[in-house]
N, C-alpha and C positions, 0 to 999 in steps of 0.2 A: 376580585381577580377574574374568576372565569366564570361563565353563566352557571346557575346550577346546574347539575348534571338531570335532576330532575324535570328540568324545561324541557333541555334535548331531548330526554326521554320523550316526557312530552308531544312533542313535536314532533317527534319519529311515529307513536303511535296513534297519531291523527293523520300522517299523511299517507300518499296513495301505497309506499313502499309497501307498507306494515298491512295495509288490506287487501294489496295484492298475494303478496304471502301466504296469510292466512286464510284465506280465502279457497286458497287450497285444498286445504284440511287435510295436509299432510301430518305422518305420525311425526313429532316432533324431533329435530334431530341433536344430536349430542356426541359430545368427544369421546372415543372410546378410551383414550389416556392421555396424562399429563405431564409433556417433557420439561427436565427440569433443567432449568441453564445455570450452571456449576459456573461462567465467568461473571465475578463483580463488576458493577457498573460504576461511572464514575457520580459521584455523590452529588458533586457541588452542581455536575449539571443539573441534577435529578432536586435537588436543594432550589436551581432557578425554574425550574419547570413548574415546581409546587407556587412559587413567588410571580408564575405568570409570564416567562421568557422562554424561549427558546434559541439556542445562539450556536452558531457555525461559523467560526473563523471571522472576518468582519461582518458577517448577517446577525440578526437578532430576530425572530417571531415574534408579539405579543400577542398571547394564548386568549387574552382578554376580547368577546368579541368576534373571537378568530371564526375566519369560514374556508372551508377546505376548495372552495369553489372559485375563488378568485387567489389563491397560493399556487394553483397550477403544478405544475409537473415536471418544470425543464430545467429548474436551476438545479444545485447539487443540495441546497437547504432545502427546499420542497421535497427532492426525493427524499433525503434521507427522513425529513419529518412524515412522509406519506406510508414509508416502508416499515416505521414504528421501532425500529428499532431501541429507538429513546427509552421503550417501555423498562427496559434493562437499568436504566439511568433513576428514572424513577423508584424501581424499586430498591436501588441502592439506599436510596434516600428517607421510605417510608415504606409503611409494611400496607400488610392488602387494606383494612381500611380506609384510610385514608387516599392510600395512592389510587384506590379503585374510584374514587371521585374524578379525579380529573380524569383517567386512561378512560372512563365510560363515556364523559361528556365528548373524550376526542372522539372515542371510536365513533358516539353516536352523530356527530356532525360529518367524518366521513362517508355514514352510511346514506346522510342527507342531501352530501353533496357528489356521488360517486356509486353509491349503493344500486340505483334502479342502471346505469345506463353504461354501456363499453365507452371507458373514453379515455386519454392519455393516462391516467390512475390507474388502469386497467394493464397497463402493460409490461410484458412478461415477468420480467426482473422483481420489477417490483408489487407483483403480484409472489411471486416466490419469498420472496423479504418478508412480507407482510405476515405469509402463512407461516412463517417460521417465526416470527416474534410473537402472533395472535397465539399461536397455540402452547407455545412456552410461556406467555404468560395470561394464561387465561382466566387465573383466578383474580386477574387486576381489571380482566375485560367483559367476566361473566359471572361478576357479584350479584346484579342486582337479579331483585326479586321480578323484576316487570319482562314477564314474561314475551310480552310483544315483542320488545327490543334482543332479549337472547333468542327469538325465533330469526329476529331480521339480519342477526349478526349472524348465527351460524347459518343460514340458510343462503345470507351471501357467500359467507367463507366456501360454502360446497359447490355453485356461482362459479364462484375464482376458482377453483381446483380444475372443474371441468373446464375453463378456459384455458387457463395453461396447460391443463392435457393436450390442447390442438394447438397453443400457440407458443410454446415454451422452442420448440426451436427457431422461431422468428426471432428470438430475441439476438442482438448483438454475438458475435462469436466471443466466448472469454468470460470472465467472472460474470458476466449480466446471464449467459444462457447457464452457464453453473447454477447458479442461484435460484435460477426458473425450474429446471429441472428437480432443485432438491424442495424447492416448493411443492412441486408433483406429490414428490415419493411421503416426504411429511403429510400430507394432506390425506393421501392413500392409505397410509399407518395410522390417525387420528381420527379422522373424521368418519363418523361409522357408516359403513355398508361402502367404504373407498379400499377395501384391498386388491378388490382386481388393477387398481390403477397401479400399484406399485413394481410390478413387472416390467411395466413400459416406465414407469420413472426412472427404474436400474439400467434399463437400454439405452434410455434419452441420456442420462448422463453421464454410461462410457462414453456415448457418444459425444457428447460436451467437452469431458476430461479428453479427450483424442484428440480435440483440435485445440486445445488452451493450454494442456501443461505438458510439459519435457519427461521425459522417463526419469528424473532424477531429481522429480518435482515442483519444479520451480515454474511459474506459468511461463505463457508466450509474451507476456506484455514485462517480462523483466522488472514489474514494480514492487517493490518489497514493498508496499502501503496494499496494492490486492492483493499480493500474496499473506496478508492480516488479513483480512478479508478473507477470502479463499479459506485459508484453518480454522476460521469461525464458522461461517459457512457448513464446512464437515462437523464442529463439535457440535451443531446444532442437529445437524443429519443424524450424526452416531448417538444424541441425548435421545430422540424421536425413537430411534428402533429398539432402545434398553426400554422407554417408558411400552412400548408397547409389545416388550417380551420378546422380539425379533431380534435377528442376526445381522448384524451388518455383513454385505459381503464382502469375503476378504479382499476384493479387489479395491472396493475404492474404502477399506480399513486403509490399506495399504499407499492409495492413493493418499490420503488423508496424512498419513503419517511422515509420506517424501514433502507432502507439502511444508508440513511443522520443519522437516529439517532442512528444508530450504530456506525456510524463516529464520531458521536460528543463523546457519551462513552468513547475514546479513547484517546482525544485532551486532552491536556496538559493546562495548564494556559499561556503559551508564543503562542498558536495557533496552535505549531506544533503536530503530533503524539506523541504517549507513544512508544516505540521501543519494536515491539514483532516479532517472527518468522522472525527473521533474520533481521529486519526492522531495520530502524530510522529515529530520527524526522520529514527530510524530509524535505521542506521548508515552516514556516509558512504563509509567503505573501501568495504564491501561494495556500495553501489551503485553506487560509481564499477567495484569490480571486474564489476562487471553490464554497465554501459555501455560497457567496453571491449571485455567479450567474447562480447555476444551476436552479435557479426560484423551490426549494424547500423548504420547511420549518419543523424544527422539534425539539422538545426538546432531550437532550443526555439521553441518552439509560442507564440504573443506573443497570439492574437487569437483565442482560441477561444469559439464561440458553443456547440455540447453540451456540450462538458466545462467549459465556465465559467469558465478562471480565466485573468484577463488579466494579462500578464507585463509591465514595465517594467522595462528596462533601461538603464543609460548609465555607462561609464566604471567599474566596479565596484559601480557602487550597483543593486540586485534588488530591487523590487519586484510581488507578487502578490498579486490583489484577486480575490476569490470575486466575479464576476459573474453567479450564474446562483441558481436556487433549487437550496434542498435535495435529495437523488437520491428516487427513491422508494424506499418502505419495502420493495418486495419486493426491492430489488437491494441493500440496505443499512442490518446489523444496527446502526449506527453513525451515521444520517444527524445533521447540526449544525443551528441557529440561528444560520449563520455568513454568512450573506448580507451581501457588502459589508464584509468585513470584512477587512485587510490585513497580510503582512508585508513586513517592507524589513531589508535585509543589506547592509553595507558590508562586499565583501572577504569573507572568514573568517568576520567578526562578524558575529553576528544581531546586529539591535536590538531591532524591533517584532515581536512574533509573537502567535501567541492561544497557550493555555493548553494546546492538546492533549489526549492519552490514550492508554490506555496501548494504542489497537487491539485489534489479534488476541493482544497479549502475553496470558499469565498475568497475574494482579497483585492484588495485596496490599491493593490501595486498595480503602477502603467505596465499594457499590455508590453510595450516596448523591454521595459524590462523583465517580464516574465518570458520575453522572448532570449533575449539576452542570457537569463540564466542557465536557459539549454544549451550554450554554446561550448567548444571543445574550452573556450577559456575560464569558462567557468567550472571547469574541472582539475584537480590536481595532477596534472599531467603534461605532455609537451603538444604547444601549437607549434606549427611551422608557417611561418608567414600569417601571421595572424588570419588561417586560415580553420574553417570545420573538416574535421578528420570525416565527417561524415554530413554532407550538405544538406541545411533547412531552408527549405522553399519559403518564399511570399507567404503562402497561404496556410504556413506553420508546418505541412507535412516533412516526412525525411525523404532526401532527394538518394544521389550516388554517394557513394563512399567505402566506408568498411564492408568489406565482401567473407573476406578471409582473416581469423582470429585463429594462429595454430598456436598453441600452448604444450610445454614439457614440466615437467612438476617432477622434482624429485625430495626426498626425504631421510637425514643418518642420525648419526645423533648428537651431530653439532650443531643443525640448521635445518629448515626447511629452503629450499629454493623452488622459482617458479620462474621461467623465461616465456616470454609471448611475444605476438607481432602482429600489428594490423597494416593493410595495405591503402589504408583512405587516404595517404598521398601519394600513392605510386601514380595515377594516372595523372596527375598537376605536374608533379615534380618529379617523378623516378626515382622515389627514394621510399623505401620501409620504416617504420618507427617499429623499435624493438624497445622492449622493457622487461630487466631482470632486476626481480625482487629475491634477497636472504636474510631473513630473519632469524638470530642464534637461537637455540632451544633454553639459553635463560632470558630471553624477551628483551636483554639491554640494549640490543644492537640491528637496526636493518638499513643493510647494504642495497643501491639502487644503482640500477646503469641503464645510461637510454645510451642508444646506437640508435643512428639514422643512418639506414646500409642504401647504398644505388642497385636498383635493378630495374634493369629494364633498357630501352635505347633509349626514354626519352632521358634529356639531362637540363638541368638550370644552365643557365647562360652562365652567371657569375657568383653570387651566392645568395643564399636566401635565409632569413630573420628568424632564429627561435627564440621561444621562452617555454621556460619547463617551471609550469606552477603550482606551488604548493599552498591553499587556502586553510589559513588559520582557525583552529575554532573560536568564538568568540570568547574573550577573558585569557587567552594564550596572548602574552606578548612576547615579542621579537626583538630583541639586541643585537645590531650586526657587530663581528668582531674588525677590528682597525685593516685586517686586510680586505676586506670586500670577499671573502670567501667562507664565510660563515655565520652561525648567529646563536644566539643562544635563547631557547623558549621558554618562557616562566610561565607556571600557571598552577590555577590556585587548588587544585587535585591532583597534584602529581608532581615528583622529582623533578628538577629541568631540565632539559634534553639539548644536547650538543649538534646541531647540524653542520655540515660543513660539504664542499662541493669543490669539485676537480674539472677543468678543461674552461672555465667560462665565469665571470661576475656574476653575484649577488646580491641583489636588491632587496628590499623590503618596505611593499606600496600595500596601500588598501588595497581592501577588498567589502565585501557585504554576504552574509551569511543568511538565508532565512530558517529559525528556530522550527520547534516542532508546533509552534500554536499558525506558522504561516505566517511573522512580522521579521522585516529583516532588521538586523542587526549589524552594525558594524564590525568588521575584524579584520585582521591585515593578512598581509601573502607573500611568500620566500618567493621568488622568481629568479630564474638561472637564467641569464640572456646571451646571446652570441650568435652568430653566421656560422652555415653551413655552407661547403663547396659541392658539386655535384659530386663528388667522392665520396663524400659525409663524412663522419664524426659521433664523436659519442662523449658523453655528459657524464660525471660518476657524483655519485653523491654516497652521503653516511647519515643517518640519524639514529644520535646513542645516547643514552641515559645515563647521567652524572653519576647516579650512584646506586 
């Protein structure tokens, strides 16, 4: 499978690396503690890792042969195998023995291929990534007896530290300079005679936290896929300052914990994400394995005005309404046309969800369509003229649109209600899209009403084409009832649900879903179709649980 570790060794301690180093004749340096990561990793990957693969959505590595030097830097498989995070994966899978075989021969080829010289491996992020996976598991990276190679490995890692002391805020604004900074502070906590670093780690990354996440937790790039990311991130920070007897401060405790309950806002009734900005479900083992062991705790986030997305809950039944506009374009390669648009999950089962992407995966899919799936139609919600509530340029960025998302929310104890409005058609058309969701407080029942109100002077000539859609989860099917006004959804975790719809016909056409592994799937979609007049009109719908 993969060269012995022994070679690499080897071959680290015959090259220039290893005599520059030592050469030195510095006192040898070593971890002052050892942070311990409380989240499980997933097995089967760490099961292919041993077997010599490494695999990212449609990518696969083979580990056989592998050289860190021509894997580069720029795809999302390279980072993530450069940043080591995998090592988690691994040790799901085998204990230090063994798994210290392979983690040693990788680390030692990236020290061969990366080790003497600044170069795109080298940068911020993932120089932060790095120091936070090395030192949490260092006893799969710092078994061996050959001294050379633990001189060349921690002598790099202290290297990296001082790098990202100066260039952690070059890094991207958002989860990348997060990550760089809590690289710093870990580094500064571990690596011995680095405590004076830790001061400017805690400055570097208020200052990081200020420009990436909302007061209410949830970041600027609106992705529930970073904002996983993001709470690992911290449980990683907060593991580093318990191993080494220190305080987390309470602010970014705090910070830490708006994150988790931004997270939870999010999750679906089967554990996984709701699919927003390009996202999907994702896997829910592994985030429930995340939320158990980032040693954080938090109730899910119902009512959030930065991060956008307003949660309904009662009795099993989950729904999440994108209340806020699009993130901007510099915080997110990914931002939607997904304004006001919803899912709901009974239990287990999704029902309603948008159409997703494949993310940060690899994937196979035409770009065309990956373009496609950011569109307002690929969202459960109303187009008007088969048009974007919020305009995607040529060049993939977010153009004009959604400006203003005002939201009222109230709560008795027969319902939760939640009315919003976004303006991304007012300048096309002269008209608002409003949507009010009621959800009863025993979960069988939520009540929808789209109103498309005019304001403004401009006005449509004569009338203009909506459809208000509702994308299926895959395995829900749809029975329309003989009037064309409703339908009845079966699916195979969960009671059936009665839909049914007021002012307009109802159809039920494909559609295409992409799961949490990034492969689409097919599934079909309720769509309400009809003309507006420049006066507008409004759409009422029900969807309620048999029994």
């Amino acid at each position: 499978m993969n060269a012995a570790p022994g070679d690499v060794i080897g071959k680290l301690a015959k090259g220039s690396l290893l005599s520059r180093l030592m050469s030195a004749k510095k006192e040898p340096l070593r971890l002052a503690a050892v942070p311990r990561d409380h989240v499980d990793g997933d097995r089967a990957r760490g099961d292919a890792l041993l077997a010599g693969q490494f695999f990212l959505g449609s990518e696969t590595i083979a580990l056989t042969d592998f050289d860190f030097a021509t894997l580069g830097a720029d795809s999302r498989i390279a980072t993530l195998f450069q940043g080591f995070s995998w090592l988690r994966d691994l040790a799901a899978s085998t204990g230090r023995d063994k798994g210290a075989k392979l983690a040693e021969a990788m680390v030692g080829r990236w020290l061969l291929a990366h080790g003497t010289k600044v170069d795109e491996a080298w940068r911020p992020a993932l120089w932060g990534e790095r120091i936070l996976f090395w030192t949490a598991y260092a006893p799969y990276i710092l078994s061996s007896r050959d001294a050379g190679y633990r001189s060349a490995l921690l002598n790099t890692l202290a290297r990296g530290a001082r790098h990202l002391d100066a260039a952690a805020d070059k890094a991207p604004a958002g989860l990348a300079r997060i990550t760089a900074w809590c690289g710093v502070i870990v580094a500064g906590l571990l690596v011995q005679g680095g405590m004076g670093r830790v001061a400017r780690g805690e400055a570097g990354l208020a200052r990081a936290l200020a420009g990436a996440q909302y007061e209410d937790g949830g970041l600027m790039s609106r992705s529930p896929a970073e904002q996983a990311q993001f709470v690992d991130r911290m449980g990683l920070l907060r593991a580093a300052y318990f191993a080494a007897k220190q305080s987390l401060p309470d602010s970014l405790e705090n910070a830490a914990a708006a994150g988790l309950a931004a997270l939870h806002g999010v999750t679906m009734g089967d554990g996984g994400l709701s699919s927003w900005q390009g996202g999907n479900p994702g896997d829910a083992a592994a985030l429930t394995a995340l939320v158990d062991g980032c040693g954080l705790r938090a109730r899910p986030l119902r009512q959030a005005k930065g991060w956008g997305y307003q949660r309904l809950s009662a009795l099993g039944t989950v729904v999440v309404l994108d209340a806020a506009a699009p993130p901007p374009a510099k915080l997110s390669a990914h931002g939607c046309a997904s304004t006001l648009a919803i899912e709901v999950s009974d239990g287990i089962q999704r029902l309603i969800v948008n159409c997703g992407g494949p993310g940060e995966l690899p994937t196979d899919l035409p770009d065309e369509l990956v373009a496609a799936l950011r569109t307002t139609a690929a969202h459960s919600t109303l187009v008007l003229d088969d048009t974007n509530s919020t305009a995607i340029l040529a060049d993939g960025t977010l153009g004009r649109g959604v400006a203003s998302v005002p939201v009222e929310r109230s709560e008795d104890n027969d319902s939760t209600r939640v009315e919003a409005s976004h303006d991304g058609y007012l300048k096309g058309f002269g008209l608002l899209h409003q949507r009010t969701l009621i959800l009863g407080n025993d979960g069988k029942e939520l009540r929808g009403l789209d109103r498309i109100v005019a304001k403004g002077r401009r006005k449509i000539r004569e009338a203009a084409a909506y459809a208000v859609r509702f994308h299926l989860a895959p395995g829900v099917e749809a029975t329309a009832t003989a009037d064309g006004m409703g339908a009845i959804l079966r699916s195979p975790g969960a009671p059936p649900w009665n839909f049914r719809c007021r002012g307009a016909m109802l159809t039920v056409e494909e559609s295409l879903v992409v799961d949490g592994t990034g492969t689409p799937r097919q599934a079909a979609q309720l769509v309400i179709v009809g003309e507006v007049s420049g006066l507008g009109g409004e759409i009422a719908w029900q969807l309620r649980r048999s029994s």
